[in-house]
N, C-alpha and C positions, 0 to 999 in steps of 0.2 A: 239418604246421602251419606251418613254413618255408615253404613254398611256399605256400600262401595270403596270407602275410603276410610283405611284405620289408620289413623297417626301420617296420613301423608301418600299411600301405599296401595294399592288395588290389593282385595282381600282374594282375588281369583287366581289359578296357574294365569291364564290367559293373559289379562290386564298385567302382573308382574312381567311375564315375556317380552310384553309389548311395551312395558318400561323399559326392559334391558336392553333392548334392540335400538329401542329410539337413544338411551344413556351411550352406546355403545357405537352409535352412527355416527354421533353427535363427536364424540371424544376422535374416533378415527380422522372424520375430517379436522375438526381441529388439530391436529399431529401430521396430517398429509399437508394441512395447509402452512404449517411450521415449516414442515420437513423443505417443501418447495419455497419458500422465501428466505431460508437458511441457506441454501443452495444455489438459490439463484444470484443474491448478494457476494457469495463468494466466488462462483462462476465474475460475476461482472469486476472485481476485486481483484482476480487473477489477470482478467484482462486487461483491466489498466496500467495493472504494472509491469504484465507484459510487453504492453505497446510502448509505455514510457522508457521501458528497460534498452528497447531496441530504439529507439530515437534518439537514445545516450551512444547507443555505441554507432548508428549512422553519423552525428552530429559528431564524432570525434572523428569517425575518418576522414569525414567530410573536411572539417577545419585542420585536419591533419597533411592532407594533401595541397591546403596553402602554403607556399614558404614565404612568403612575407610576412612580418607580425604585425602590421598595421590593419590587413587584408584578413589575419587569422579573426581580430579582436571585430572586425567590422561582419565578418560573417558569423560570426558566433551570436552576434545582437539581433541579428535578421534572423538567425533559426531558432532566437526566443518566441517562447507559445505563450499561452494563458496558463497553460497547467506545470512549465518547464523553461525556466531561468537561464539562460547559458551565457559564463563569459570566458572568453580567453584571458591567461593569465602564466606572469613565470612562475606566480607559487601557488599553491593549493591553497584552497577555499578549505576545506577540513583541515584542522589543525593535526601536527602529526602527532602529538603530545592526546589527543581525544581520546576520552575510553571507550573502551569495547562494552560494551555492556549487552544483556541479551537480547535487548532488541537490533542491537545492528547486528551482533551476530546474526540472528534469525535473518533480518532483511537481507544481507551480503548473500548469505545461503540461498534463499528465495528468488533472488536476481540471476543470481549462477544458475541455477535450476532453470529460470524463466527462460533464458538469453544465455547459453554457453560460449558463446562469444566473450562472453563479459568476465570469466572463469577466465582466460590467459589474458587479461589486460590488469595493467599496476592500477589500481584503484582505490580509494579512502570512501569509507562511508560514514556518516553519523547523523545523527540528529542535534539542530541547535541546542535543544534546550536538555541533553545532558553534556554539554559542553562542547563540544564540536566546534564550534564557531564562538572567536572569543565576542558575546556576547553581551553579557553579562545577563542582568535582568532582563532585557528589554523584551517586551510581550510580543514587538513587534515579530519575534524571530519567531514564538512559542508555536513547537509542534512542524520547523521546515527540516525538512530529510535536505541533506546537502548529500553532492558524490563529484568526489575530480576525480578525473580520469588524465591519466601520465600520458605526455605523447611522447616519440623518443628521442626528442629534442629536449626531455627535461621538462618542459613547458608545461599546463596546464590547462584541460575543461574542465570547469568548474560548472555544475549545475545546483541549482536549489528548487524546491518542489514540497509543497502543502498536499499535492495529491496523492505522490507515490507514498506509500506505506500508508494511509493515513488508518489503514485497521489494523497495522502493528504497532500502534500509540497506547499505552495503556497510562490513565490519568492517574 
């Protein structure tokens, strides 16, 4: 049995090859099966915010072609989801005073990219909890992506959303 095996090791070419090959299967799949669940997470990550990105900008024209403001504020409630908050309003839900910081930058960038539509609309973006929303502490807010969207009466969709960005959140 010593002789087969010194310190761990096939003392043969053969046996050593047949180490290498099995170390070398082994490590590939491991890195193909990264590489595919890297990819697939981001793949499905684009498509969310894809989808939510264009539901922003239907749910504005939508409520944009109400002209009554009783009728904008009632269909803005109805075309709330689970995943996307919507309410009509005269001012913006994101404060205009918010900082930019590099995650909204990044996100605003990302959105334009997703949904070019959303590139010529007046729009605010931010996240509660670097202050966007005067919130203060409250945890309740921690981690919601807000975005109004200007209509050009002035007025206001306000959205809020846990889902969109939530892999441009870094803790």
């Amino acid at each position: 049995m010593t002789r087969m095996f010194q310190k761990g090791f096939p003392d043969t070419v053969a046996g050593r090859a047949i180490l290498i090959l099995v170390a070398a299967l082994l490590a590939f799949h491991l890195v193909g099966y990264w590489a595919y669940r890297v990819g697939v997470e981001s793949l499905a990550s684009a498509q969310r915010d894809r989808g939510l990105a264009e539901r922003i900008v239907s749910i504005k024209r939508a409520i944009a072609g109400i002209p009554q403001e009783p009728e904008r504020d009632r269909a803005a409630h109805d075309l709330t989801s689970a995943s996307l908050e919507v309410h009509w309003s005269k001012v913006s839900l994101v404060l205009g005073t918010a900082p930019t910081t590099e995650r909204t930058a990044a996100m605003e960038a990302k959105l334009k990219e997703l949904v070019p539509d959303l590139a010529s609309e007046s729009f605010r973006l931010g996240f509660a909890d670097d202050g966007a929303l005067n919130s203060g502490d409250a945890d309740a807010y921690r981690h919601m992506m807000l975005v109004s969207v200007r209509l050009d009466d002035g007025s206001w969709v306000n959205f809020s959303s846990t889902t969109l960005g939530a892999t441009q959140h870094a803790d």
